[in-house]
DRENDO-958071 format. One line per field, with one value per atom (N, C-alpha, C, O): residue number from 0; residue in one letter; atom name; x, y, z. Coordinates in steps of 0.05 Angstrom, whole numbers. Layout:
N
i	NUM ... .
aa	a ... .
at	CA ... .
px	X ... .
py	Y ... .
pz	Z ... .
//
This chain:
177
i	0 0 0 0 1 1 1 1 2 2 2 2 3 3 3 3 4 4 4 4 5 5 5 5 6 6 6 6 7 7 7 7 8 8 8 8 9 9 9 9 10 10 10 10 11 11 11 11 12 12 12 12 13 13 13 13 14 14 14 14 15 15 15 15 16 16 16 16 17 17 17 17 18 18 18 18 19 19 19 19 20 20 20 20 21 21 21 21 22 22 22 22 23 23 23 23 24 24 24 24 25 25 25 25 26 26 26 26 27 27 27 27 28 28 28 28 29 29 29 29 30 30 30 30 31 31 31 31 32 32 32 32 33 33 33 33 34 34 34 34 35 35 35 35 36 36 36 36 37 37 37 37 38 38 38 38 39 39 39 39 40 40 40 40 41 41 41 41 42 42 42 42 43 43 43 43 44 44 44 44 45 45 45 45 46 46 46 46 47 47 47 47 48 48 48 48 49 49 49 49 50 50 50 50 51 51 51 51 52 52 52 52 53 53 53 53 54 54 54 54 55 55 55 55 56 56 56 56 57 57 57 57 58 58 58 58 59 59 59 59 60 60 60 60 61 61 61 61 62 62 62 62 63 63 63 63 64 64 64 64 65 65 65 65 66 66 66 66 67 67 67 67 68 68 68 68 69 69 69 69 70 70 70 70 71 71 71 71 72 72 72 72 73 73 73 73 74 74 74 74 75 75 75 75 76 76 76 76 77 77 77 77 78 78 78 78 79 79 79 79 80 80 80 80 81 81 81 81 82 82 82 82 83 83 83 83 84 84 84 84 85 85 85 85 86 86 86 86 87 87 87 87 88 88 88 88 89 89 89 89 90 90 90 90 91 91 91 91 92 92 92 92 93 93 93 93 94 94 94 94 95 95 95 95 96 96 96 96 97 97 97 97 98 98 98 98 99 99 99 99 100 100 100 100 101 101 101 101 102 102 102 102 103 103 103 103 104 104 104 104 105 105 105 105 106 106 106 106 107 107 107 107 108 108 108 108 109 109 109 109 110 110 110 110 111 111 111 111 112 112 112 112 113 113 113 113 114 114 114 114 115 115 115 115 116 116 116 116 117 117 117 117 118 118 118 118 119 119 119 119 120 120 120 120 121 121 121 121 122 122 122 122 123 123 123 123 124 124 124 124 125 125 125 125 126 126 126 126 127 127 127 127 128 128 128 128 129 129 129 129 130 130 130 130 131 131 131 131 132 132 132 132 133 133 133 133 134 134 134 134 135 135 135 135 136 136 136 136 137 137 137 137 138 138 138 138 139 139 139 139 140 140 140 140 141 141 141 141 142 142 142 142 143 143 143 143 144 144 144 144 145 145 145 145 146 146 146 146 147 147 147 147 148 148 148 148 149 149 149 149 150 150 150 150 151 151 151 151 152 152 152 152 153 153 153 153 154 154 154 154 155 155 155 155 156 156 156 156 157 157 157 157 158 158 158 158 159 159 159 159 160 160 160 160 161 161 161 161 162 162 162 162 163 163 163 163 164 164 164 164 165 165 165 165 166 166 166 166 167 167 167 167 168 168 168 168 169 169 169 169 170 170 170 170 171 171 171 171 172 172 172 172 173 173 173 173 174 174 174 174 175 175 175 175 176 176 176 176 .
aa	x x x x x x x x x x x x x x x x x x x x x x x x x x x x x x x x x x x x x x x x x x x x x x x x x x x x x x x x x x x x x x x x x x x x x x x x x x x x x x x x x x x x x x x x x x x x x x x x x x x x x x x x x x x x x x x x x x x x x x x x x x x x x x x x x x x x x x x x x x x x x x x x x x x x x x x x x x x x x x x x x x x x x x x x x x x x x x x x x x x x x x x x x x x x x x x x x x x x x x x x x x x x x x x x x x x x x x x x x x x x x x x x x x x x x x x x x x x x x x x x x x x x x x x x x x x x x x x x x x x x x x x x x x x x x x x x x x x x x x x x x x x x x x x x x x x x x x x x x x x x x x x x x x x x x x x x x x x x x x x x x x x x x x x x x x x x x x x x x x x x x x x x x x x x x x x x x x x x x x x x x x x x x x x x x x x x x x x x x x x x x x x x x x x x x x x x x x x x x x x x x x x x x x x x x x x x x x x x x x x x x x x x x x x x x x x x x x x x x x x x x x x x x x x x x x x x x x x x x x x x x x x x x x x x x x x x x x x x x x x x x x x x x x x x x x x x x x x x x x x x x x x x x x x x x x x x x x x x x x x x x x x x x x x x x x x x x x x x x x x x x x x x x x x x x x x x x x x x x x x x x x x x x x x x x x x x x x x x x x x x x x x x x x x x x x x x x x x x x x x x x x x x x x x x x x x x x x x x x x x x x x x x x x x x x x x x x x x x x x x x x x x x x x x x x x x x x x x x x x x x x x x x x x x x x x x x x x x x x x x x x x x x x x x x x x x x x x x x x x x x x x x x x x x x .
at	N CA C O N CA C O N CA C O N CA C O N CA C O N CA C O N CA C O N CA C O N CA C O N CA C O N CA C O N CA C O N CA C O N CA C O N CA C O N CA C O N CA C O N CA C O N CA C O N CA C O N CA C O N CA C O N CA C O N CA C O N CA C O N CA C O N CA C O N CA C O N CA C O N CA C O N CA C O N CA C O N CA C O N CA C O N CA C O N CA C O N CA C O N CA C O N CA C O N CA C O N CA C O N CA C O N CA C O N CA C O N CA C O N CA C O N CA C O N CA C O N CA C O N CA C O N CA C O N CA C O N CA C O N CA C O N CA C O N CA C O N CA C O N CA C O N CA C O N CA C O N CA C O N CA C O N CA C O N CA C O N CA C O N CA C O N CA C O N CA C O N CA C O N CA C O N CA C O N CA C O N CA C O N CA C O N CA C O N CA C O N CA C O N CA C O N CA C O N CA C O N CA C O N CA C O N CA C O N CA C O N CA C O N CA C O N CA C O N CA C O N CA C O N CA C O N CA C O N CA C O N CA C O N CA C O N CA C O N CA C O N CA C O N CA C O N CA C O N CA C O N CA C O N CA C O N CA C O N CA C O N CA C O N CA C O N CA C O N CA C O N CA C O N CA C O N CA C O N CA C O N CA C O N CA C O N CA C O N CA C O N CA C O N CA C O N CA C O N CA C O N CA C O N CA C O N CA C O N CA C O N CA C O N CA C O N CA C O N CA C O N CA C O N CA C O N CA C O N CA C O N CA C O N CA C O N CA C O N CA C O N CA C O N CA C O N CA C O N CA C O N CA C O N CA C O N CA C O N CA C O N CA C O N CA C O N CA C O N CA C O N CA C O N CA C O N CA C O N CA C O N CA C O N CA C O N CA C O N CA C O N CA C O N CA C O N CA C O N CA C O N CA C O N CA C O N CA C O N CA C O N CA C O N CA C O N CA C O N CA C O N CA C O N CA C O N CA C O N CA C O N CA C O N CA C O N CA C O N CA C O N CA C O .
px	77 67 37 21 32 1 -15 -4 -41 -55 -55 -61 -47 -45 -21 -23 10 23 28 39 12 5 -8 6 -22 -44 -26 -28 -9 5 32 45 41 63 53 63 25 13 -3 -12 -1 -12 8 6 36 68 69 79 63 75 56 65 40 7 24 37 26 36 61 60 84 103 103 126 84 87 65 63 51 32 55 65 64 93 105 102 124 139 122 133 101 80 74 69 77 68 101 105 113 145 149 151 148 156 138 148 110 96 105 105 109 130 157 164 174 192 181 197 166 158 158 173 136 124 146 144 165 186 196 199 204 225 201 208 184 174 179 181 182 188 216 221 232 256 267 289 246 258 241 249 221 208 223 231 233 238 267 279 280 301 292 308 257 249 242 228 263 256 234 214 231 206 191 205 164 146 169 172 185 187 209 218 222 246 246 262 221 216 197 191 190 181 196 194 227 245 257 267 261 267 263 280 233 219 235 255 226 227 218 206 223 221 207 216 191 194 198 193 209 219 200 198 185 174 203 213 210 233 222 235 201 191 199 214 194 196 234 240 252 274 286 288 300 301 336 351 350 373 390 387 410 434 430 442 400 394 399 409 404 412 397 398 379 361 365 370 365 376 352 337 347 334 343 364 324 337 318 294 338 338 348 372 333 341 363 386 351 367 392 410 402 420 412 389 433 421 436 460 419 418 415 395 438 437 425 429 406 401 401 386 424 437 415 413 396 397 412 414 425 455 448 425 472 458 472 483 473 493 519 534 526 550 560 577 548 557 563 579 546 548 575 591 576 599 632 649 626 656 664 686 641 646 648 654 642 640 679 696 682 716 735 759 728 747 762 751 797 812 808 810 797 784 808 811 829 864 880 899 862 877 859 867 836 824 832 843 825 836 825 836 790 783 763 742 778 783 741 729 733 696 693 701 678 664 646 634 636 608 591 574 593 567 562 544 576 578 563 554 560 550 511 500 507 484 463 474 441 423 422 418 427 429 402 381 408 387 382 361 393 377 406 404 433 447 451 472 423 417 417 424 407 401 423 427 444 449 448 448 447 443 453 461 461 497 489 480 497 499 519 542 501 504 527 523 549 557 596 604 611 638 655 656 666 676 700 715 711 734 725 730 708 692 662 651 649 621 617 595 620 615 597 599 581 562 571 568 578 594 579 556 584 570 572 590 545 546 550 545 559 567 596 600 611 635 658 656 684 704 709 694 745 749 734 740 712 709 675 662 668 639 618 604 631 621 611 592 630 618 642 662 634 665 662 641 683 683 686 708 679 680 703 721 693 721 751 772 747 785 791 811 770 778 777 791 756 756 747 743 743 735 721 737 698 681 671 659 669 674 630 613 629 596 590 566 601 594 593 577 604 616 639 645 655 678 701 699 718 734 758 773 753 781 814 838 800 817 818 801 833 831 839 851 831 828 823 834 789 771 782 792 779 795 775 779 756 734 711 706 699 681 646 639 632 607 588 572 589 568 547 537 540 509 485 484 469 449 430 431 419 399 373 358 374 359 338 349 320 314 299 300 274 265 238 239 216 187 176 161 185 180 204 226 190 218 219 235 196 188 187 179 198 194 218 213 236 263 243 220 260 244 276 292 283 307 291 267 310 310 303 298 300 300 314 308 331 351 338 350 .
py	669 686 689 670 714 717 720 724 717 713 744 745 761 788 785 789 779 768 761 771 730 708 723 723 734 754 768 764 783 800 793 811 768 755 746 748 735 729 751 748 766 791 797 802 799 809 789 791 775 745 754 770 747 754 780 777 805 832 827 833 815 810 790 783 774 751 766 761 783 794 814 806 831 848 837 848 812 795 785 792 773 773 799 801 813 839 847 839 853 856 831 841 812 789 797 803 797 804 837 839 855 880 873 882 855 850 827 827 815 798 820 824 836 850 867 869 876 894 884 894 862 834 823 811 830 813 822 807 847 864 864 863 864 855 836 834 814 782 778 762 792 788 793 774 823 829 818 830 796 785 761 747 760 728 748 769 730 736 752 744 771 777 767 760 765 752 749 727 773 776 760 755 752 740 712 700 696 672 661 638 683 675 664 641 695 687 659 656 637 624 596 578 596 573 566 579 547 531 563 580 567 587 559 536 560 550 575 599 555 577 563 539 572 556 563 584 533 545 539 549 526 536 563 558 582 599 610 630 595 603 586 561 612 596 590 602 573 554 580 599 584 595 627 648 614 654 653 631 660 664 681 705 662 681 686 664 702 706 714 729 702 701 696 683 710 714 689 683 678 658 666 674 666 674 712 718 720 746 735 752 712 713 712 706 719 718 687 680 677 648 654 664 648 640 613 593 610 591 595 611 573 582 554 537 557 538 533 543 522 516 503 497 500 497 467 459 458 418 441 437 459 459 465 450 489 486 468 471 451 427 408 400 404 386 403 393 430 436 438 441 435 431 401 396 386 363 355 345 364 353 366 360 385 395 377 361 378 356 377 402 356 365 367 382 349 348 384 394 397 416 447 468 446 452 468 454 496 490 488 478 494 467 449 454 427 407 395 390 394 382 380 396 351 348 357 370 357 374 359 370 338 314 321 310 337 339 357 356 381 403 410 432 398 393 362 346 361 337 315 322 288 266 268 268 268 276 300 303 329 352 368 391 363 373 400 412 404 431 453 475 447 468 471 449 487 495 520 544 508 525 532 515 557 561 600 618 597 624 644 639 672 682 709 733 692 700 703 693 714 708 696 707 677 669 676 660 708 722 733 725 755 780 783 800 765 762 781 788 790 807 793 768 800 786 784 805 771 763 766 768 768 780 746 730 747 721 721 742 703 695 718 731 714 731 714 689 728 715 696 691 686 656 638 622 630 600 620 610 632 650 621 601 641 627 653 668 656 693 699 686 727 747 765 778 766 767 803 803 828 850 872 888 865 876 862 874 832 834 807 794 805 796 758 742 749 714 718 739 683 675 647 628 641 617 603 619 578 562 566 577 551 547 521 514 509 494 519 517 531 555 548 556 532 527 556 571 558 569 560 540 586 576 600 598 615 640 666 682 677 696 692 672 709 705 692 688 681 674 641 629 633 606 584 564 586 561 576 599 542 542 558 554 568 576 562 546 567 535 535 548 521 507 501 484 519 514 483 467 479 458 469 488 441 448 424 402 424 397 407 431 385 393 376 352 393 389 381 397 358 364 372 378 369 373 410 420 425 448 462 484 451 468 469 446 476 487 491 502 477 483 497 491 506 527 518 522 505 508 481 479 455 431 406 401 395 383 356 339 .
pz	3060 3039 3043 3042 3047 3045 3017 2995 3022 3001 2975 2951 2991 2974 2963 2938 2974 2957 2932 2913 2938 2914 2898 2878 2894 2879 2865 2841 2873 2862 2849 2837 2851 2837 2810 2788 2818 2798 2774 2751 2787 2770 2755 2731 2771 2748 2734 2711 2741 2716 2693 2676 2692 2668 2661 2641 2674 2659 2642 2619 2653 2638 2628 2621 2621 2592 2569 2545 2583 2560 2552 2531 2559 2550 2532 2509 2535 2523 2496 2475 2494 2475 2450 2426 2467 2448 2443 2420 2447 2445 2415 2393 2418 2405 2383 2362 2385 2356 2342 2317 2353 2346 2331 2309 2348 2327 2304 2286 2300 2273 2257 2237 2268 2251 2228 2203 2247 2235 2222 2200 2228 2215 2181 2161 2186 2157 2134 2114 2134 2110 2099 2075 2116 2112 2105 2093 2115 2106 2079 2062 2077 2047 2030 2017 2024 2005 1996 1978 2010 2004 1979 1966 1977 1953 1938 1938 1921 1882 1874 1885 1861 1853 1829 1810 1826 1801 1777 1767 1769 1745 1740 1717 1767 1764 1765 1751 1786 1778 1753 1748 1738 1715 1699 1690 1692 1682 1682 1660 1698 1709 1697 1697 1686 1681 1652 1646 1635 1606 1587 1600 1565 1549 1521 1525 1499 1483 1456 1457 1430 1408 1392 1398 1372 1343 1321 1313 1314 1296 1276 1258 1266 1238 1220 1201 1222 1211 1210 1197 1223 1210 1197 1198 1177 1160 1155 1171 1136 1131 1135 1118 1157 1153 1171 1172 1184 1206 1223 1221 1248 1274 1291 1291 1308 1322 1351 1363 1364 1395 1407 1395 1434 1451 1464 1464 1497 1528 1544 1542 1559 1583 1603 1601 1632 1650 1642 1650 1633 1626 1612 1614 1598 1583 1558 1552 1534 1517 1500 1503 1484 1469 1442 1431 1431 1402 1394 1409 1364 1361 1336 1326 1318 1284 1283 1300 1249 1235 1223 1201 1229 1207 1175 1168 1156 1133 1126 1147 1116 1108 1108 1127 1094 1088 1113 1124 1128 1155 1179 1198 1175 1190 1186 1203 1155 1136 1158 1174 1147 1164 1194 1204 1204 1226 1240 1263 1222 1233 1225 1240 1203 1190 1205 1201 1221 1236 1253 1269 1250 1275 1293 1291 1319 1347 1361 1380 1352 1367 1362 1375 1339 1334 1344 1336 1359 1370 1404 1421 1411 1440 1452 1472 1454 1475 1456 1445 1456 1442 1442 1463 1424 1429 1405 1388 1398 1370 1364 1382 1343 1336 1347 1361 1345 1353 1384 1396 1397 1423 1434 1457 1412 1416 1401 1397 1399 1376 1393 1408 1387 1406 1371 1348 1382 1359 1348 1360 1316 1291 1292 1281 1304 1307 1297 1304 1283 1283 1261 1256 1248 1243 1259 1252 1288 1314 1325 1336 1331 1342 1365 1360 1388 1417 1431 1447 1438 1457 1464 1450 1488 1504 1486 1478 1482 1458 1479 1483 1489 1499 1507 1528 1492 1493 1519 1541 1516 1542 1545 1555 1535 1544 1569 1592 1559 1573 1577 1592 1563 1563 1540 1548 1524 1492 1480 1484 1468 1447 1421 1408 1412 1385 1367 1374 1333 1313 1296 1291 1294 1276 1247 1235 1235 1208 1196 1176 1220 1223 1224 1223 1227 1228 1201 1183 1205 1185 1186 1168 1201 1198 1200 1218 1192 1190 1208 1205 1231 1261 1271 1265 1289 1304 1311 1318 1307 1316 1337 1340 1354 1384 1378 1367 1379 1362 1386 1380 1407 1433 1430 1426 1431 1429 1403 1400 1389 1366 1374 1361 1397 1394 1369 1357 1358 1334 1338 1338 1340 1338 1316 1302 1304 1288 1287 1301 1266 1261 1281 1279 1295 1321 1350 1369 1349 1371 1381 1404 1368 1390 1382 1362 1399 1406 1380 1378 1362 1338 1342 1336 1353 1350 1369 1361 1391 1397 1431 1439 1447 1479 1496 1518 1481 1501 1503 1484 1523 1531 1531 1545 1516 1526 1500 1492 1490 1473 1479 1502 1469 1474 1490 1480 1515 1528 1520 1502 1531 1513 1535 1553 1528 1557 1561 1543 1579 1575 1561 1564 1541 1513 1505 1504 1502 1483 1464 1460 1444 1418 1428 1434 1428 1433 1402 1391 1390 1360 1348 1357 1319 1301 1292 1275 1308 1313 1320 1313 1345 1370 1392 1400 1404 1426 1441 1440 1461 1497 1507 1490 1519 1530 1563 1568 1581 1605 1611 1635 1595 1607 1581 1558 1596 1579 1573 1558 .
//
């Protein structure tokens, strides 16, 4: 191999790794936009975080709804009497069977907190409705008790209950249990 050779092997090599280089940063380039816009946007990891409620201001027996993560959350101050019947309810005669104590955080069992959301069809139910003036399911007629459980109708399962706690005897945090 002569020296003009070597020179010139070595010259293709350098041309075709600088090629390959610039090729490779062309497809990033193309590729970034694409793979970006697959992450969440601002408005969606905002959504995302703890929400807090001041429940001061409601008052014995209101029902206020607010959105978490785009769902929407009922949150009843319940009143003693409401609490009283829901607590005497036989849970054996229930179909999905849950105590009140179950559904409610210990000493806070005025608050009730539950996805303001039918678990037939997803319907938003009308509060202080129905027999047991719980909420009424207004599409195929469920019926939820003043705990949210499941008394009557389609939907096969009680009102879930998001992760909740109480910042104070004042304050609902929504999004950390």
């Amino acid at each position: 191999m002569t020296s003009h050779e070597v020179a010139q092997s070595t010259r293709r090599d350098i041309l075709q790794l600088g090629t390959a280089a610039v090729a490779a940063a062309g497809v990033a380039a193309v590729a970034w936009p694409f793979i970006d816009q697959m992450n969440p946007d601002a408005a969606t990891i905002a959504s995302g975080g703890p929400i807090e409620l001041d429940l001061a201001p409601i008052a014995q027996g209101q029902i206020v709804r607010i959105f978490w993560r785009g769902k929407p959350i009922f949150v009843r101050h319940r009143t003693p009497d409401e609490i009283a019947a829901a607590e005497k309810v036989d849970v054996a005669a229930l179909m999905d069977p849950q105590p009140d104590s179950a559904r409610v955080k210990p000493g806070m069992a005025q608050w009730l907190v539950v996805y303001a959301s039918c678990t037939h069809l997803g319907c938003i139910p009308l509060g202080h409705q129905g027999d047991w003036n719980g909420w009424f399911c207004p599409c195929h007629g469920s019926q939820y008790d003043t705990s949210g459980r499941v008394r009557k109708g389609p939907a096969p399962t009680n009102l879930p209950i998001p992760p909740y706690s109480f910042a104070g005897d004042a304050k609902l945090v929504v999004g950390v249990a």
